[in-house]
PyMOL CGO cylinders between C-alpha atoms (Angstrom):
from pymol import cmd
from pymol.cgo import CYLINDER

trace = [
    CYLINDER, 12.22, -0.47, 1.34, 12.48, 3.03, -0.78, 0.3, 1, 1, 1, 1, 1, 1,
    CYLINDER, 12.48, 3.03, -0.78, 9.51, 2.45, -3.23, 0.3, 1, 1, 1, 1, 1, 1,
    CYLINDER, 9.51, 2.45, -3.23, 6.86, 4.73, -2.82, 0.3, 1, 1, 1, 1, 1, 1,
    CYLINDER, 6.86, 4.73, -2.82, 3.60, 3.97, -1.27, 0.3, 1, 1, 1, 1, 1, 1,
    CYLINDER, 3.60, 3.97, -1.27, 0.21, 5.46, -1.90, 0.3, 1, 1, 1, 1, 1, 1,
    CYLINDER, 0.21, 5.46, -1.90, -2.44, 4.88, 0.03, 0.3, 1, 1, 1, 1, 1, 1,
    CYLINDER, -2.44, 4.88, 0.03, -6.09, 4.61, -0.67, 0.3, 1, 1, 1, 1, 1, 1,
    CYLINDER, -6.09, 4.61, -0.67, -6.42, 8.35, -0.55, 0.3, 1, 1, 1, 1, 1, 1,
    CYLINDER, -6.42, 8.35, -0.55, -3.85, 8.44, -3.11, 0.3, 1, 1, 1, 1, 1, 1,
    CYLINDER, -3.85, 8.44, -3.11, -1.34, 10.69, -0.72, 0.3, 1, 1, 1, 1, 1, 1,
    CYLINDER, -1.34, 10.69, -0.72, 2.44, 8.93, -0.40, 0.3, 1, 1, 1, 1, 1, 1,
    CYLINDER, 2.44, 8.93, -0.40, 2.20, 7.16, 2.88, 0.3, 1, 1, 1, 1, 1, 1,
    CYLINDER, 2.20, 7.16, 2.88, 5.13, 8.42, 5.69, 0.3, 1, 1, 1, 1, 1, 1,
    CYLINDER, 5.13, 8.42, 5.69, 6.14, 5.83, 7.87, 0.3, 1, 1, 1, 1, 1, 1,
    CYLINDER, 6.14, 5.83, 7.87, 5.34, 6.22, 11.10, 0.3, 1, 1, 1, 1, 1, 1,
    CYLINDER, 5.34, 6.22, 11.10, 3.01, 9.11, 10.62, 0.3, 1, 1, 1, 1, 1, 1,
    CYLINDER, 3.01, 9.11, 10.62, 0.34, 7.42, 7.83, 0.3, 1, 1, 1, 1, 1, 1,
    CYLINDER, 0.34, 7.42, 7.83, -2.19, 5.19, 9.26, 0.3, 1, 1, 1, 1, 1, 1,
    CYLINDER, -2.19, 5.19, 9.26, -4.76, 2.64, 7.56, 0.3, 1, 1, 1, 1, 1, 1,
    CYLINDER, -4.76, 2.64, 7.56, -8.44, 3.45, 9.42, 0.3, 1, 1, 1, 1, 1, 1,
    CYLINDER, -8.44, 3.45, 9.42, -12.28, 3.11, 9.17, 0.3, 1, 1, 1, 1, 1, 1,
    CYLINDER, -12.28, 3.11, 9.17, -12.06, 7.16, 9.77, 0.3, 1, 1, 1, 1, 1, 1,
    CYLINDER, -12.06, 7.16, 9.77, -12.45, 9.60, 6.67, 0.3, 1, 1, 1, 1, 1, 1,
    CYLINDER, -12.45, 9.60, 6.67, -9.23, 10.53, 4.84, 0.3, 1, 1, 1, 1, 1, 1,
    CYLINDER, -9.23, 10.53, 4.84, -7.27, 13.35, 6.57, 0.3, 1, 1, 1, 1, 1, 1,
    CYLINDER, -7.27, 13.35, 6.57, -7.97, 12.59, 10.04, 0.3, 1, 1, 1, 1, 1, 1,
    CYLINDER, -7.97, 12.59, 10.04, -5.19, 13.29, 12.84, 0.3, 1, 1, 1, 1, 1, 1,
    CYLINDER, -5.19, 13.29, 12.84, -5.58, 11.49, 15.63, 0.3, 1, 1, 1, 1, 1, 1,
    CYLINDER, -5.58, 11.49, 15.63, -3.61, 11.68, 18.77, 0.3, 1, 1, 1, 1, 1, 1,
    CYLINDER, -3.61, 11.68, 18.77, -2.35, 8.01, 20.35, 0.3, 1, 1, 1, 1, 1, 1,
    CYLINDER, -2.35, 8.01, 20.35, -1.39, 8.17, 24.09, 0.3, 1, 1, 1, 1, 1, 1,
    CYLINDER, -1.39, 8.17, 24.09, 2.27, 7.47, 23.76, 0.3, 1, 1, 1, 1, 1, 1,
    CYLINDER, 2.27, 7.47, 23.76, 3.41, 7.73, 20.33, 0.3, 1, 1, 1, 1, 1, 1,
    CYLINDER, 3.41, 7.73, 20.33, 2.11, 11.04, 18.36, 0.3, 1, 1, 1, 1, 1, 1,
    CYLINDER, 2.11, 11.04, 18.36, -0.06, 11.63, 15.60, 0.3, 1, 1, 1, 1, 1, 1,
    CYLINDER, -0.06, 11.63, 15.60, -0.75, 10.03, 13.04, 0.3, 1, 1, 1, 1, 1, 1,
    CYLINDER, -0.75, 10.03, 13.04, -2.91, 10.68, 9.90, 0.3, 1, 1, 1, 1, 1, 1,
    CYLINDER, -2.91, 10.68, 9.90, -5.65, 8.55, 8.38, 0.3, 1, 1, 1, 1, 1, 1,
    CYLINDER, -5.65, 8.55, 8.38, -4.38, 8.05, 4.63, 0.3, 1, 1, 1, 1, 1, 1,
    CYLINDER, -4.38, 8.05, 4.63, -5.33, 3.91, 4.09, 0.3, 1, 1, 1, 1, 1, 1,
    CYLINDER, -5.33, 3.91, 4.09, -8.32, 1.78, 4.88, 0.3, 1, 1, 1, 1, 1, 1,
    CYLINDER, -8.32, 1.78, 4.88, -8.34, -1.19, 6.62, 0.3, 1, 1, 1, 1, 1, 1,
    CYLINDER, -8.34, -1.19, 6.62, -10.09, -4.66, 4.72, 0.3, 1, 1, 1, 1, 1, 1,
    CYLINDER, -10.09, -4.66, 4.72, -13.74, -4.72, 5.84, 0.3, 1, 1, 1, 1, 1, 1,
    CYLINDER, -13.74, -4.72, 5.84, -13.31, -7.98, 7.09, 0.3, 1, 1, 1, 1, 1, 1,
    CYLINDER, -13.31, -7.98, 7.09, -10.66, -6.83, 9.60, 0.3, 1, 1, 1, 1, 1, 1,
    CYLINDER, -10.66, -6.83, 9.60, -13.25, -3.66, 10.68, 0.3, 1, 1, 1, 1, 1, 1,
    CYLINDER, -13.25, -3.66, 10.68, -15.93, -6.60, 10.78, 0.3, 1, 1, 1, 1, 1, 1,
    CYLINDER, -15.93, -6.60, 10.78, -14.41, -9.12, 13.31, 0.3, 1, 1, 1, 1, 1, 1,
    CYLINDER, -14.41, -9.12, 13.31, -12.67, -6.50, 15.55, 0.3, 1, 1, 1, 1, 1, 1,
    CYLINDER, -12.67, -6.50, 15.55, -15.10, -3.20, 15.33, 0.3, 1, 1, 1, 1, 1, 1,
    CYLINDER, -15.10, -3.20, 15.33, -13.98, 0.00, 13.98, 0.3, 1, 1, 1, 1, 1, 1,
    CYLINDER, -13.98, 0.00, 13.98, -11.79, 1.47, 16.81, 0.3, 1, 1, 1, 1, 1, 1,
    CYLINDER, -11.79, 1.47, 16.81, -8.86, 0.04, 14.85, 0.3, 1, 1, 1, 1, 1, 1,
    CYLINDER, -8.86, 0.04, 14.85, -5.80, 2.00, 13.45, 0.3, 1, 1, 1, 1, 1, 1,
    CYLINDER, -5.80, 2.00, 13.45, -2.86, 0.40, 11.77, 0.3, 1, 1, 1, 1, 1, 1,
    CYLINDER, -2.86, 0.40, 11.77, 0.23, 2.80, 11.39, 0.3, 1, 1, 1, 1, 1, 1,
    CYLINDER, 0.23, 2.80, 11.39, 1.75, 2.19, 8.45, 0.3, 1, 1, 1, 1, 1, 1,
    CYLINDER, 1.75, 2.19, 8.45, 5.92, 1.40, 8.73, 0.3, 1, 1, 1, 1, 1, 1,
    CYLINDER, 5.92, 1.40, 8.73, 8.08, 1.34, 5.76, 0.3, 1, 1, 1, 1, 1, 1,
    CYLINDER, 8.08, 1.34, 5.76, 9.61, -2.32, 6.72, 0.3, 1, 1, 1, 1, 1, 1,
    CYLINDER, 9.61, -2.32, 6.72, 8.40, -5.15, 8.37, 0.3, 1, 1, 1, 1, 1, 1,
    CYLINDER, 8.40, -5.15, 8.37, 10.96, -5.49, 11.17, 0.3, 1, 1, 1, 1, 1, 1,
    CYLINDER, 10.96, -5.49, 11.17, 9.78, -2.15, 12.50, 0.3, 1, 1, 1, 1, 1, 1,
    CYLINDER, 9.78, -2.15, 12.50, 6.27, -3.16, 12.19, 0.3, 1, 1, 1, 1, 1, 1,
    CYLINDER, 6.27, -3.16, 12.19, 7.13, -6.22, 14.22, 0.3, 1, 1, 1, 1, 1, 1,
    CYLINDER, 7.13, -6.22, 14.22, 8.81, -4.64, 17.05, 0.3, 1, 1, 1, 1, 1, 1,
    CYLINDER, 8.81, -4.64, 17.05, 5.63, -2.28, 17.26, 0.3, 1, 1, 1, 1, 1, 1,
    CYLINDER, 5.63, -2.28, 17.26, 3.60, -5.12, 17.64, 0.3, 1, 1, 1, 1, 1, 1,
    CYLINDER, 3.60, -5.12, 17.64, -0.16, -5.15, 18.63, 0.3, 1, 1, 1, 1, 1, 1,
    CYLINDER, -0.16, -5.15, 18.63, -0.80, -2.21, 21.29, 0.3, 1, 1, 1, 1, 1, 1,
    CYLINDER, -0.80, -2.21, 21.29, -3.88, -0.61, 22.27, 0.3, 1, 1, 1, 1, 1, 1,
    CYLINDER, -3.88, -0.61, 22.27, -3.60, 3.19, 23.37, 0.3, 1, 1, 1, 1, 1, 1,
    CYLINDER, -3.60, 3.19, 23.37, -6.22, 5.55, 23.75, 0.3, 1, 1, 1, 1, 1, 1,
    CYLINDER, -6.22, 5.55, 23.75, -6.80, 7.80, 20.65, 0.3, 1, 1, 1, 1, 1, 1,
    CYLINDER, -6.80, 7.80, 20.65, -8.78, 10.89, 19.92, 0.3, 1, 1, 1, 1, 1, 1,
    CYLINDER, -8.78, 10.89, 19.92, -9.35, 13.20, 17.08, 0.3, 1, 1, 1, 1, 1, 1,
    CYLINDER, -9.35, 13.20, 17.08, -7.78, 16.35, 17.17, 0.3, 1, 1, 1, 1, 1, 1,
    CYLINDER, -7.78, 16.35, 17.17, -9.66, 17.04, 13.69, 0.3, 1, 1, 1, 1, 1, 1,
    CYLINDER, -9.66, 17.04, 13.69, -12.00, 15.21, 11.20, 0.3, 1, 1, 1, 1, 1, 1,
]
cmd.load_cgo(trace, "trace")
């Protein structure tokens, strides 16, 4: 929808551009593919637990768009942190 959304850094999360990771807040990675994307959310501990912490979840304002992303894996790296 249009409500706001703040992440656990506290900075308004930008669909397609905010992303939920075990990396400290502010970090732009690069994803093979799609862009940047900045680390402005956390993912549950449980999720880092059973899956390891290479894991980033972009945030997307609706959940159709988050469905037709889907579940990828690209290669990432820092570009600062």
């Amino acid at each position: 929808g249009n409500e706001i959304v703040y992440g656990a850094s506290g900075e308004v999360l930008v669909s397609g551009i905010s992303c939920a990771s075990p990396l400290p807040f502010g970090t732009n990675v690069e994803l093979s593919g799609y862009g940047t994307v900045t680390v402005e959310d956390r993912i549950a501990d449980w999720v880092v637990e059973k899956y390891g912490e290479n894991l980033i979840d972009i945030y997307f304002s609706d959940h159709e768009a988050s469905r037709q992303w889907g579940l990828q894996t690209l290669e990432g790296e820092v570009i600062n942190g």
